[in-house]
N, C-alpha and C positions, 0 to 999 in steps of 0.2 A: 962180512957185509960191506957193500960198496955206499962211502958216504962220496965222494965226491960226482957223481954222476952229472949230466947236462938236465935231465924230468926234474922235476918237481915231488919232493915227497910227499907221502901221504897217499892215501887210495889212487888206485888207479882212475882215469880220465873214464867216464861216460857208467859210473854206479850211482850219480848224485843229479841233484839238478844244473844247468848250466847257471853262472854267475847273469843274473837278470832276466832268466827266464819266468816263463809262466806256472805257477803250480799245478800238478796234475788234476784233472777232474776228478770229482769225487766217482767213488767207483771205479778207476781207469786203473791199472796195475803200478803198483809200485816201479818205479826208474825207467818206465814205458811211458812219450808222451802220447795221448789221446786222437786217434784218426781225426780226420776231416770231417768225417759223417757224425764221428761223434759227437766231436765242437757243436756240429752245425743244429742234431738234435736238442744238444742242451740250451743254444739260444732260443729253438721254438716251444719250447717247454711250457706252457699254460700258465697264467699268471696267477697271484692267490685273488680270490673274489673277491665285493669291494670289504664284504663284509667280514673278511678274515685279513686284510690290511691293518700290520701291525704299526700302529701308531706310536712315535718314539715321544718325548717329551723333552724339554732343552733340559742341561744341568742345573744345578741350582745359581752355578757362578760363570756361566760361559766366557769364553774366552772371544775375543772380536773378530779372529778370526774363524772362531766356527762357522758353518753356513746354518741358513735360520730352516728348522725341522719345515718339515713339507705338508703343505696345506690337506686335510684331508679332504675326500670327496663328498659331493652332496648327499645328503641323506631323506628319504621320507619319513619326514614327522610321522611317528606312531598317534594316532588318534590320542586325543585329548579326554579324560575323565573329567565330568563335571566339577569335582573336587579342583583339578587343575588349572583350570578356567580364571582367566583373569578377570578383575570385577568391574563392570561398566564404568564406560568414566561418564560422568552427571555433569559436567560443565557443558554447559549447551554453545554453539555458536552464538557469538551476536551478529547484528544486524547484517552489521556491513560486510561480514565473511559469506555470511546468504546471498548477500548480492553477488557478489564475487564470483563465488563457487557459482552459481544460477546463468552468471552474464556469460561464464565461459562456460555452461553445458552446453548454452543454447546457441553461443558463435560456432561449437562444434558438431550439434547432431540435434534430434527432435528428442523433445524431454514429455515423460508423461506426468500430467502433475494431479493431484487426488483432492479433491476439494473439503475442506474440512468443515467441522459443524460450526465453526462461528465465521465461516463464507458463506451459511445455508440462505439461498435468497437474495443471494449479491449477481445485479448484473456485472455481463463478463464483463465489458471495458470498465468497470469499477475494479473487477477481480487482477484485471491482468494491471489496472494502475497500481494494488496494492502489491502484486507481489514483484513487476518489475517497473520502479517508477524513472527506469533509466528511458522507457519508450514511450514514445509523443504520441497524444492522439490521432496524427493523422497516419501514423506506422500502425496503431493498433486498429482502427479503420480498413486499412489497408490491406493488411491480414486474413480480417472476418470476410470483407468482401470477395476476397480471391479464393474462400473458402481452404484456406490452410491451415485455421485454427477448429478440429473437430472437439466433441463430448460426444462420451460414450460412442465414439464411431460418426458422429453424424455432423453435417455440417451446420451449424449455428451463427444465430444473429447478435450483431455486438448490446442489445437491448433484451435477449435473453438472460432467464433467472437460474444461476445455478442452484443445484441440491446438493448437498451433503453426498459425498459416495462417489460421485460424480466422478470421471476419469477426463481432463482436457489434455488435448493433444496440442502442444506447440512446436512449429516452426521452426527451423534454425533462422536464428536472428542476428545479426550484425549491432549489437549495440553499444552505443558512444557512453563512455563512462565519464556521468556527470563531472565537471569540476567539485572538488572542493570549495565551498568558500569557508571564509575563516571566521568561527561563530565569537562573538565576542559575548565574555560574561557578565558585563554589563549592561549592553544590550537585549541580552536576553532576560535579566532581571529589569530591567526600566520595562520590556514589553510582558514580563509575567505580571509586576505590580501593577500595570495596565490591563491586563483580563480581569484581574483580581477585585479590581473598582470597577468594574463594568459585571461583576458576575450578581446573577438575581438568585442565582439558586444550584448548588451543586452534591453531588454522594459520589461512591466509589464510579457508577457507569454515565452520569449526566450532566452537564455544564447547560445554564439558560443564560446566556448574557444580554444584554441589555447592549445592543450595537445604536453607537449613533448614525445619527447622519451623516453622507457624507462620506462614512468607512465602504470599501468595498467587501462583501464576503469572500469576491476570490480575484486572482489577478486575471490580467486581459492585457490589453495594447496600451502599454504607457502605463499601467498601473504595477508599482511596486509595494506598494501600502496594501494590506490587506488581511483580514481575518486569518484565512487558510494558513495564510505564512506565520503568523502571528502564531499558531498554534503549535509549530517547531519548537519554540521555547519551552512548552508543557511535554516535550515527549519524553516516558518513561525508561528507567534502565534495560526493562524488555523490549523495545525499539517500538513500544504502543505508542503511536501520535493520534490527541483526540481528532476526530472524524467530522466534516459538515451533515449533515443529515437533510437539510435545508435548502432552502434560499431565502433571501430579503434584497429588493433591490438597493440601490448604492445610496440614495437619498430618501431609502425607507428606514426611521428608528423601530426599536423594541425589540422582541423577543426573538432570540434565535438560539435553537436548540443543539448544543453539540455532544455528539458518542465519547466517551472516553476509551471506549475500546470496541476491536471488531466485532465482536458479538452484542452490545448497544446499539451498534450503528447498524445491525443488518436487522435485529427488531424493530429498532426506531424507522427506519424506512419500508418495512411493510408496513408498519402502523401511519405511516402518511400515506402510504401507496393506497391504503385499503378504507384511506378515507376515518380513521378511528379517530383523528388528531382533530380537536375544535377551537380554531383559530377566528378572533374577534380581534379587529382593527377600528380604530376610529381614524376621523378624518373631517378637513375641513370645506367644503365644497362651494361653490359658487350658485348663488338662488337657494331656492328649497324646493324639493319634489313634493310637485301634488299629493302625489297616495301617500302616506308617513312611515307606512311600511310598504315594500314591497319584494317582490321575485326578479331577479333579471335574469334570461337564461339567453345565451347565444352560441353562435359558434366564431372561435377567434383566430386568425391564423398570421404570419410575418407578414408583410410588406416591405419594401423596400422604398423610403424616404426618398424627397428629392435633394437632402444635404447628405445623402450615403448613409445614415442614420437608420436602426430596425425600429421598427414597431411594431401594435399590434391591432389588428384593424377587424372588425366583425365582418365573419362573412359567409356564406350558404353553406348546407349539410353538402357534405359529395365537392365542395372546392380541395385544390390542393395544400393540405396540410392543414386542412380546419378540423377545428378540438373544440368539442364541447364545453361550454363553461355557464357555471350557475354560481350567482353571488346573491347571499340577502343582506338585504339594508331595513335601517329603521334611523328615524328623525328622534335626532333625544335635545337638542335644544336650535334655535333660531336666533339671529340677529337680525333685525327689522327687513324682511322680507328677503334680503340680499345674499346672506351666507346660513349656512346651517353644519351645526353637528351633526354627522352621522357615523352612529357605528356598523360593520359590515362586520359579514359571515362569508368567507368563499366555502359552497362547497366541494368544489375542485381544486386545481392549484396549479392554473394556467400561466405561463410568465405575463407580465404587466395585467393581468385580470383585473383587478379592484379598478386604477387606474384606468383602462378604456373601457370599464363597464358602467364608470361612474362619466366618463365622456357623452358615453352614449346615449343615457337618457337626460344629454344637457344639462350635466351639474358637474361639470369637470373639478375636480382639486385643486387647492388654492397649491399657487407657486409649482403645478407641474410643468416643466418643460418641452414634456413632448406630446400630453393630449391636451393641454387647456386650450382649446378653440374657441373660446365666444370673443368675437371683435369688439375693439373702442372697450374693452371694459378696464376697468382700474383699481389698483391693488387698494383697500382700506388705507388711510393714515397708519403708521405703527405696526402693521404686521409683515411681516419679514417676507420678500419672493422667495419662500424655499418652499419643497413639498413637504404639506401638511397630511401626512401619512404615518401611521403610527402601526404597528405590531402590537395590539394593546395587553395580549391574554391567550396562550397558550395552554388548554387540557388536554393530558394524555395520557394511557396507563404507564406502570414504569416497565421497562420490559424487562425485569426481574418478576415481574407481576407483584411488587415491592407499592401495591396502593395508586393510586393516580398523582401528579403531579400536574399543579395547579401553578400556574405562576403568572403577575401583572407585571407589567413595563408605566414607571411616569412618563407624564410629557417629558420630550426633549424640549430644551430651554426657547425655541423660536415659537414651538405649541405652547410653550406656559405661558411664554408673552402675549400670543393672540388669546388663548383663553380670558387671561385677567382681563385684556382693552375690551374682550367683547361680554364680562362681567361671566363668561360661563364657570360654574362647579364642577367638580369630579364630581358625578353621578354617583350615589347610591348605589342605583340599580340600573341596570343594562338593556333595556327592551328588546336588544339583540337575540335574549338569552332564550327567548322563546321561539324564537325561528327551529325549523325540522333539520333535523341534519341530515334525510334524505339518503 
């Protein structure tokens, strides 16, 4: 045998594979490499389906250099068994995440909103104040008028009464998201302790407080003081704020009735709307009226002052924006020919009605401002120029049907003054009490 040859020993050249060649295809013949065709078949060879994608898992200790296993592909959730069902979550939204979410459906698209049973009865600009009170009245006006807010399909008045069931159709709307202000807790306790002395009568759904004079019930042009804002301080953890149900002008004391919650406040305002509520004022007037009892019935409508000031001025059936208004009086004491006690019964609930109804048959109220008309006359010695206008006595059912609710207001401290100088008692009895309530 020859050892020193120039080959290389060992098997002969081309029985093995080449030093970095590629390994034969599977199937391909032993020390034969694999045609072109056939390469090219096995690259297009169908892949496994997703559902036979065998998914690797990493080691238990990978090294840093491994690369990270390969995401697998999506899959459809198989239906869910009741059993497997996750369990509702019970934390509700508050307040202010409703507004939120709300303020931005509605900067994006038209939202249907479904009216619930303690909206049953709420006019809509009342309804759309409660649910968006990011929008001004003259935006929610603006709306109704242009008819882009429907119910039920139809198009509706901002003085329309929703029902329960009810489907409203809103608008996309552009709304400004109120500033925060910054509530102080002080504040807020100095103005709760403040309701809390002024409260004649309250349960879980009704507040009567006993508003002085002087307080506005809601704000306006220049007025920051006021009831409505005042009741911020009372709103509960569920974002319930008690509701006005009401009104009392700004210089009228006594009784003013407030909702503690939506469904209070949508009964208590058909129960005024539908005339159920029997409201007794007293007041101090200028002269005394002939008859000692009588009827006044007119019709009253705005004017416009010549100091830019509203009032309310009696005027024909068929005038523009005249309203019926019926108030009874009765004479319960006199002071020498000049001033008399009278109590009144409105049976409507016209703005400034008492007021210009007590004008009208020339016995204006002492210390009014904007109807006392009779010339050269002069305020008594001792009794104060303020309106002597009292809220004396509020009956109403409870709208839990929870009995009636009976409540009296004292004089404010300028009416005790004039009472004493002019020697008169709180009355026993009310001769008011016999008037119809029509």
């Amino acid at each position: 045998m020859r050892t020193g040859g120039k080959g290389p020993s060992g098997p002969p050249r081309g029985n093995g594979p080449k030093r970095g060649g590629r390994p034969p295809a599977s199937g391909a013949p032993k020390g034969k490499r694999p045609s072109h065709d056939a390469r090219r078949s096995a690259r297009a060879r169908p892949r496994p389906a997703e559902d036979e994608v065998v998914r690797t898992e990493p080691t238990r200790n990978p090294k840093p250099h491994h690369p990270a296993p390969r995401a697998a592909a999506p899959r459809t959730p198989a239906p869910r068994t009741p059993a497997m069902r996750k369990p509702p979550i019970t934390d509700a939204p508050t307040r202010a995440e409703v507004k939120a979410v709300t303020a931005e459906v509605l900067a994006t698209g038209v939202q249907q909103l479904v009216v619930t049973p303690d909206e049953n009865e709420m006019r809509i600009d009342r309804f759309l104040e409660a649910r968006f009170p990011q929008l001004s009245f003259s935006h929610i006006q603006r709306i109704v008028r242009k008819g882009e807010l429907r119910v039920n399909g139809k198009r509706a008045d901002s003085k329309d009464r929703l029902e329960a069931g009810q489907t409203v159709r809103i608008p996309p709307l552009k709304l400004e998201q109120a500033a925060e202000r910054p509530r102080s807790a002080k504040a807020d306790g100095d103005t709760i302790g403040f309701l809390r002395s002024i409260t004649l009568y309250e349960d879980d759904d009704v507040i009567v407080l006993n508003k002085p004079a002087g307080l506005a019930v809601q704000g306006g042009s220049g007025t920051t003081r006021h009831v409505d804002g005042m009741l911020d301080a009372l709103t509960g953890k569920d974002g319930q704020k008690p509701r006005l149900v009401h009104r009392l002008d700004k210089d009228t004391a006594g009784c003013l009735v407030i909702a503690k919650s939506r469904f209070a406040a949508a009964t208590l305002a058909k129960t005024f709307r539908s005339r159920s509520a029997r409201k007794v004022y007293w007041a101090l007037v200028a002269g005394v009226p002939r008859v000692r009892q009588g009827r006044i019935s007119t019709y009253l409508a705005r004017e416009e002052a010549y100091d830019g000031d509203q009032r309310m001025a009696v005027a024909q059936h068929g005038d523009d924006g005249a309203m019926h208004a019926v108030t009874y009086y009765a004479v319960v004491e006199t002071a020498a020919q000049k001033l008399a006690w009278l109590s009144l019964k409105p049976v409507t609930g016209r703005t400034h009605q008492l007021r210009a109804h007590a004008a009208h048959i020339g016995h204006p109220i002492v210390g009014d401002p904007k109807y006392f008309n009779i010339q050269n006359w002069e305020l008594p010695g001792g009794i104060q120029n303020k309106l002597h206008l009292l809220a004396r006595r509020i009956v109403l059912p409870h709208p839990r049907g929870k009995g009636t609710i009976d409540v009296s207001a004292p004089l404010p401290p300028h009416m005790r003054q004039s009472w004493n100088l002019l020697g008169f008692e709180d009355a026993p009895y009310d001769p008011i009490v016999d008037a119809p309530d029509e």
